[in-house]
C-alpha positions in Angstrom: -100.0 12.5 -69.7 -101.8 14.1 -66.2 -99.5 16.1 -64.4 -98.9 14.5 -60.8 -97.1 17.5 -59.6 -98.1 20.9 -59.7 -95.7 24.0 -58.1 -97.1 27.4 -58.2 -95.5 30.8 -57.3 -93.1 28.7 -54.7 -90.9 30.9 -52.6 -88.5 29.6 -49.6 -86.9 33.1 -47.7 -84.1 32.5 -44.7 -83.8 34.6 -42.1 -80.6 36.4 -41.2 -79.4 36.6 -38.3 -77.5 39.7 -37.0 -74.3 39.4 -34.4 -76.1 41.4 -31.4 -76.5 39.5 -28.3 -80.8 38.8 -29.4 -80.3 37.5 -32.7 -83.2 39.2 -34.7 -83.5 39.2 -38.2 -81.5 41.5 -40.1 -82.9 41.0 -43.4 -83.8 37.7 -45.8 -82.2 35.2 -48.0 -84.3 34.1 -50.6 -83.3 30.8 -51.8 -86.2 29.7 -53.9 -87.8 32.9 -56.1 -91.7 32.3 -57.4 -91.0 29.1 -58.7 -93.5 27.6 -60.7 -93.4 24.3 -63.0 -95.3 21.2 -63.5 -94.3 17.2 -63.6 -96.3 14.9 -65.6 -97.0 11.3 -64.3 -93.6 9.0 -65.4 -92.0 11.6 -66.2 -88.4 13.2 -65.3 -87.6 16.5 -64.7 -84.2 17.2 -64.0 -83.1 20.7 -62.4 -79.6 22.1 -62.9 -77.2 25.0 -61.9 -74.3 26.1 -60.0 -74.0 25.6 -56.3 -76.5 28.1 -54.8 -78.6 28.6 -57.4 -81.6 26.8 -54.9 -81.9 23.4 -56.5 -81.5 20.9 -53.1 -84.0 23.8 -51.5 -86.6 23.3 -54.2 -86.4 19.9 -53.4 -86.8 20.1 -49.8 -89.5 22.5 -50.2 -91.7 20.6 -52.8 -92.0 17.7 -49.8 -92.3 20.4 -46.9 -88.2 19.3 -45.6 -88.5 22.8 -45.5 -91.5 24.9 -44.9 -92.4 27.1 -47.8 -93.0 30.7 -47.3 -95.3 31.6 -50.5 -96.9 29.3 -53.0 -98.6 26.5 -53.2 -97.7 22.7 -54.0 -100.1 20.4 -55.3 -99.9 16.3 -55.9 -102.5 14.4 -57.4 -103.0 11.1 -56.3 -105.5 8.9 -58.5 -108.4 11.5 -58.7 -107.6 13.4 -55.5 -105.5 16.4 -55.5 -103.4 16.6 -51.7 -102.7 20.0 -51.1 -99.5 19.3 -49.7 -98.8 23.2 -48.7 -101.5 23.2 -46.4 -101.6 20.0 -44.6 -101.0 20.1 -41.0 -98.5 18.0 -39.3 -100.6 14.7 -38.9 -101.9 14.8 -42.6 -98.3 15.6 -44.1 -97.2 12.1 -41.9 -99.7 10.1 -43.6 -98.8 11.4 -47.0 -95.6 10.6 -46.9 -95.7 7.7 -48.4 -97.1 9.5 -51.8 -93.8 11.1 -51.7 -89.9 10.3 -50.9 -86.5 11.5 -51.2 -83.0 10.0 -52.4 -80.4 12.3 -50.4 -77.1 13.1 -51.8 -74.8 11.2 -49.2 -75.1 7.7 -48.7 -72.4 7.7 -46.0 -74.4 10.2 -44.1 -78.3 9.3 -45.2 -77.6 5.8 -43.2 -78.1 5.0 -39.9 -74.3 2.7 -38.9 -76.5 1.3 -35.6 -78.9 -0.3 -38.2 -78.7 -3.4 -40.2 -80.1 -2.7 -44.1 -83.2 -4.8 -43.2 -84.3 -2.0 -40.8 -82.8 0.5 -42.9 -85.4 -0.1 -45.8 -88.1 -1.0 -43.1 -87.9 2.1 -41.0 -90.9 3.7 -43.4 -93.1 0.9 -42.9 -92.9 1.0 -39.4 -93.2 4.6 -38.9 -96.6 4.0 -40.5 -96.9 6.2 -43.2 -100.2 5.9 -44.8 -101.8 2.3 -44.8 -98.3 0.5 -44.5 -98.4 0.9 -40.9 -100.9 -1.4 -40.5 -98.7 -4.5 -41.3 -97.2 -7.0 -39.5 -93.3 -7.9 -39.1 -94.0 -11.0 -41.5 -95.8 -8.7 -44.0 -93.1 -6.0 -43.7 -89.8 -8.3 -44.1 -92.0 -9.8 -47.6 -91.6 -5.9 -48.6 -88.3 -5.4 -47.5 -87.0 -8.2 -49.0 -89.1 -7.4 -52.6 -87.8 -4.1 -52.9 -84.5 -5.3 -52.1 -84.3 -7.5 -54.7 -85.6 -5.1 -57.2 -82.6 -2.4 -55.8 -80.0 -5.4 -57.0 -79.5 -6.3 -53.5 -79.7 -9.8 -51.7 -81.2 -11.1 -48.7 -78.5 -11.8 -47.2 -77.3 -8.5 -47.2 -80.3 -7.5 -45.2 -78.7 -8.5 -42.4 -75.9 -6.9 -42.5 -75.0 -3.0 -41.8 -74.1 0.3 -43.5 -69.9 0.1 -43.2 -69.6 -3.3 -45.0 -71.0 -2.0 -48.3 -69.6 0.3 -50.7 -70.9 3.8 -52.0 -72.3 2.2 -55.0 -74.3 -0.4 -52.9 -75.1 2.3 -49.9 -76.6 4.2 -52.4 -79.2 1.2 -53.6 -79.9 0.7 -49.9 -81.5 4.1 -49.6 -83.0 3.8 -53.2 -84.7 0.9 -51.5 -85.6 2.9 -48.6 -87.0 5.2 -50.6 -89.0 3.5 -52.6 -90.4 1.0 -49.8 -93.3 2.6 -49.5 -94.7 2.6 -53.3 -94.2 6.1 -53.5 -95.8 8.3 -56.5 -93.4 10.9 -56.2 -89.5 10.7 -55.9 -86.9 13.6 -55.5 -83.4 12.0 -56.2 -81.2 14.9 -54.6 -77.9 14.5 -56.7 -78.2 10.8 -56.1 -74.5 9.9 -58.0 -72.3 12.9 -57.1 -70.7 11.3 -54.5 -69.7 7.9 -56.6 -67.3 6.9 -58.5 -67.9 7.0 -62.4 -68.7 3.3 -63.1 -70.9 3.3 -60.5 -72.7 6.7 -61.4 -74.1 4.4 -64.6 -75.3 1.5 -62.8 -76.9 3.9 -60.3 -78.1 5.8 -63.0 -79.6 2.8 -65.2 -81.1 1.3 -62.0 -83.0 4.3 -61.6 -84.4 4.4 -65.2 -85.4 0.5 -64.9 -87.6 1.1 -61.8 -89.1 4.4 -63.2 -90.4 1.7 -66.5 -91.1 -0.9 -64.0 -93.0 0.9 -61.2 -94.1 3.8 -62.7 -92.2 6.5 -60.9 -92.0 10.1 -61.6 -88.8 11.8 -60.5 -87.7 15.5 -59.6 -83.3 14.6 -60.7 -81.4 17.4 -58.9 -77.6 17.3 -59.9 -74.6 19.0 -61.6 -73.8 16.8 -64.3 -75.0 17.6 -67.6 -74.7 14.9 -69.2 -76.6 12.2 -66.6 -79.4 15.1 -67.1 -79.3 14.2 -70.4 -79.2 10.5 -69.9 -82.2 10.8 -67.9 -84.8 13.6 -67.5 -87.4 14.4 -70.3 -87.4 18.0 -69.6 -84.6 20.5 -67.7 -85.5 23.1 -65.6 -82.3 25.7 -65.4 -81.8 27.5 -62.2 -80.0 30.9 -61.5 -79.9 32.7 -58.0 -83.3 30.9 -57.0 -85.3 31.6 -60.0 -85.7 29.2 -62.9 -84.3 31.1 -66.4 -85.2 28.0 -68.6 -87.7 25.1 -68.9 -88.1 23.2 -71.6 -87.7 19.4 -73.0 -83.8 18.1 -72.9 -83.4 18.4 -76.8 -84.2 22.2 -76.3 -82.4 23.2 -73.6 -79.3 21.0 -74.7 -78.9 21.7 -78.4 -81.0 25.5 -78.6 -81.1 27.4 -75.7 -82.4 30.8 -75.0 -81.1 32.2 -72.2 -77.9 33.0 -72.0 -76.6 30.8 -68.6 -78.0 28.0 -70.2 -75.4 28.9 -73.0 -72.8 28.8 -70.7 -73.8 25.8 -68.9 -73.9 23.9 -72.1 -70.6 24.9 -73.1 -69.2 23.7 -69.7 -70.2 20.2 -70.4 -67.4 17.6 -70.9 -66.0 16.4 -74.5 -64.5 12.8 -74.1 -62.8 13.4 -77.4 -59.3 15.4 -76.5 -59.0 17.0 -80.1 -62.3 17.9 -80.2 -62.9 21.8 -80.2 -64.1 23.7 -77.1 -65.0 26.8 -76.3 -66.2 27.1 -73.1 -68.0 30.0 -71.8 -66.2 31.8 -69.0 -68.4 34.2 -67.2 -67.7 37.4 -65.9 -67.6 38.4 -62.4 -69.3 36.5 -59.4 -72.3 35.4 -58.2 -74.3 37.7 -56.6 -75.4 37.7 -53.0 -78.6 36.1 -52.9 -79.7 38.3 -49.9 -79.1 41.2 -51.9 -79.9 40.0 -55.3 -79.3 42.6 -58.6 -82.2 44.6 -60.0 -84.4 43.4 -62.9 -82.7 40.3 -64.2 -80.4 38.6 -62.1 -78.3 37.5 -64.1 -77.7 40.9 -66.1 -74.0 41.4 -64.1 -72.8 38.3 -65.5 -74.5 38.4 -69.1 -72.7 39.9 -71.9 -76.0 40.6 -73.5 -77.6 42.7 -71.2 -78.7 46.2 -71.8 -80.6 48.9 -69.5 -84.0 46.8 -69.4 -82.4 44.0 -68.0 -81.4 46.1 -64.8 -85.3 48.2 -65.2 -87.5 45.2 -65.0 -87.4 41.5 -64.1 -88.0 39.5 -67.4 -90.9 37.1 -66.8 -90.9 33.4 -67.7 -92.6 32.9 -71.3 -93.1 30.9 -74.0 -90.8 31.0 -77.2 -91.5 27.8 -78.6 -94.4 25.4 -77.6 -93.5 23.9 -74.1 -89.9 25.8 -73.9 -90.3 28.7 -71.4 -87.8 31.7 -70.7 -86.9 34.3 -68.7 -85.1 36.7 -70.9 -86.0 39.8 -72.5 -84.1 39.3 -75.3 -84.5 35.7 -75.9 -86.4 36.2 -79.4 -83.8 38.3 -80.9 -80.8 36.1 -79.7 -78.9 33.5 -81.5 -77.4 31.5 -78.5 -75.3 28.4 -79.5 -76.2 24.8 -77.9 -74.0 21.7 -76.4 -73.0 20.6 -80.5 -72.3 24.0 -81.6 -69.7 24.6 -78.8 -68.0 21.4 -79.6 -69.3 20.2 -76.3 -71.9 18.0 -77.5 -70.4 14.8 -79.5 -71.2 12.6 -76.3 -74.8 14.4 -76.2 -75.9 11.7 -79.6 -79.7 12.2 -80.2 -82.0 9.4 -78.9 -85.4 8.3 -79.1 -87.7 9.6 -76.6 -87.7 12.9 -74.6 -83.6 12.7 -73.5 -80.3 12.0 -74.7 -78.5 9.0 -75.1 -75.1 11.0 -72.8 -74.2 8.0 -70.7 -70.6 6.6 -70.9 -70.3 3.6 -72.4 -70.2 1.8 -69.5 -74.0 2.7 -68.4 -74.7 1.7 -71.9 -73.6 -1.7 -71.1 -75.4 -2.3 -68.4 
């Protein structure tokens, strides 16, 4: 597959702010570290780690929500590669529709003074690329098609944001989302705020339009096992920096660095008499404006030894495409989801993820 997305050497710093009566800058936050990965076209890369760790940021930053301060971000559309670092404000606006975002809160993400119709419409109209050049008939067509295909009605088009539910606010800005035909989509924890039952419909609606309309999605979220349900390869996050990249199967069942070991370990066993034995790791996070030496992860890692503090490990190759950053990710024997009793919902499937979805997204 071509890649559609390419992210090199991305970094995002934050200025702090000292308490005097000007303000200046007492130093910097680095939320995203020299970031670098790739998504291939129709493909699903999910991103995971605890809160902090610079996930929502990478997303923000790969469509300029937030400016980047180092790096470059490329997306190739057809056989043109937009270099989406270094457009200026005018050229970002029209290639916006090559690129959209599915935000976390659907009570928040909606306007409550628009009905859904101008809701999903609001892209078209700001005239993002070549969609701004249709008319009000041509535009309620598109509204209503990618309404449909969201699982909502036409009817409901008319209505507005407080007489639906989570689930259905939630297809309301998929719809927005996807309005404009977009290459590229970032789905920013798109079912942490719903209820379980609804987390699977949302979840299987989003696989459906990938097959249907050829998406490729950058999944940000905490839950393991909807990772699992749905990205082809998992990029593993710690204090702004990804530690692991590699296909699902990998990072799930053998992992290499040790937070990814923990993280498996952490992830939910529906049977109550299965065995667990969770990770717990030692100490807290570090600040991230004042990040430890070498690896930062070391003060946490009950394998760490003086090189971690010396040097910062870099992200390598161990296996073909299964990257780490550890310097002793050869000689370690880390155990996956199944061998910490974690991973009897994490069933092998066909393709690039696993089949982790409760039964009810199975059932569609």
């Amino acid at each position: 597959m071509s890649t559609l997305l390419s992210v090199k050497h991305l970094s995002v710093r934050f200025a702090r702010k000292s308490k005097g009566f000007w303000g200046k800058p007492s130093g910097f936050v680095s939320a995203v570290d020299d970031v670098s990965f790739t998504i291939s076209r129709g493909e699903t890369l999910g991103v995971v780690g605890e809160s902090g760790s610079g996930k929502t940021t990478l997303g923000l930053a790969v469509l300029r929500g937030v400016e980047p301060t180092e790096g470059t971000i490329e997306l190739t559309v057809g056989d043109t590669v937009v270099p989406i670092t270094s457009l200026g404000k005018r050229e970002l606006r029209r290639s916006r529709h090559h690129m959209q975002m599915i935000f976390q809160d659907p009570y928040a993400s909606l306007n409550p003074r628009m009905t859904v119709r101008d809701i999903i419409s609001e892209p078209l109209v700001a005239g993002a690329g070549d969609w701004g050049r249709l008319g009000r008939k041509a535009v309620d067509e598109r509204v209503l098609d990618v309404a449909l295909k969201c699982g909502l009605s036409g009817d409901q088009l008319k209505r507005f944001p407080h007489a639906f539910s989570g689930g259905q606010r939630q297809r309301i800005a998929i719809a927005r989302a996807l309005v404009l035909n977009p290459a590229l989509v970032v789905c920013d924890e798109p079912i942490s705020s719903l209820d379980v039952s609804i987390q699977a419909q949302v979840l299987n609606l989003l696989a459906d339009l990938q097959r249907a309309l050829g998406l490729t999605y950058l999944f940000i979220a905490h839950d393991l096992a909807a990772v699992a349900y749905i990205c082809d390869r998992v990029a593993v996050m710690y204090l702004g920096k990804i530690v692991e990249l590699g296909t699902t199967r990998q990072v799930y069942f053998t992992p290499k660095h040790p937070y990814s070991e923990a993280l498996m370990s952490a992830v939910p066993e529906p049977d109550p008499d299965a065995p667990r034995r969770p990770i717990l790791l030692s100490g807290e996070r570090p600040d991230p404006a004042n990040p430890p030496s070498g690896c930062r992860f070391r003060t946490r890692c009950r394998y760490a030894t003086a090189i971690c503090a010396d040097s910062v490990p870099p992200l390598r190759a161990v296996q073909e495409g299964h990257l780490v950053a550890c310097h002793h990710a050869a000689a370690l024997k880390l155990r996956g989801a199944l061998d910490l009793g974690a991973g009897a919902a994490l069933a092998a499937a066909p393709g690039g993820a696993i089949d982790a979805a409760p039964q009810s997204a199975q059932a569609r």
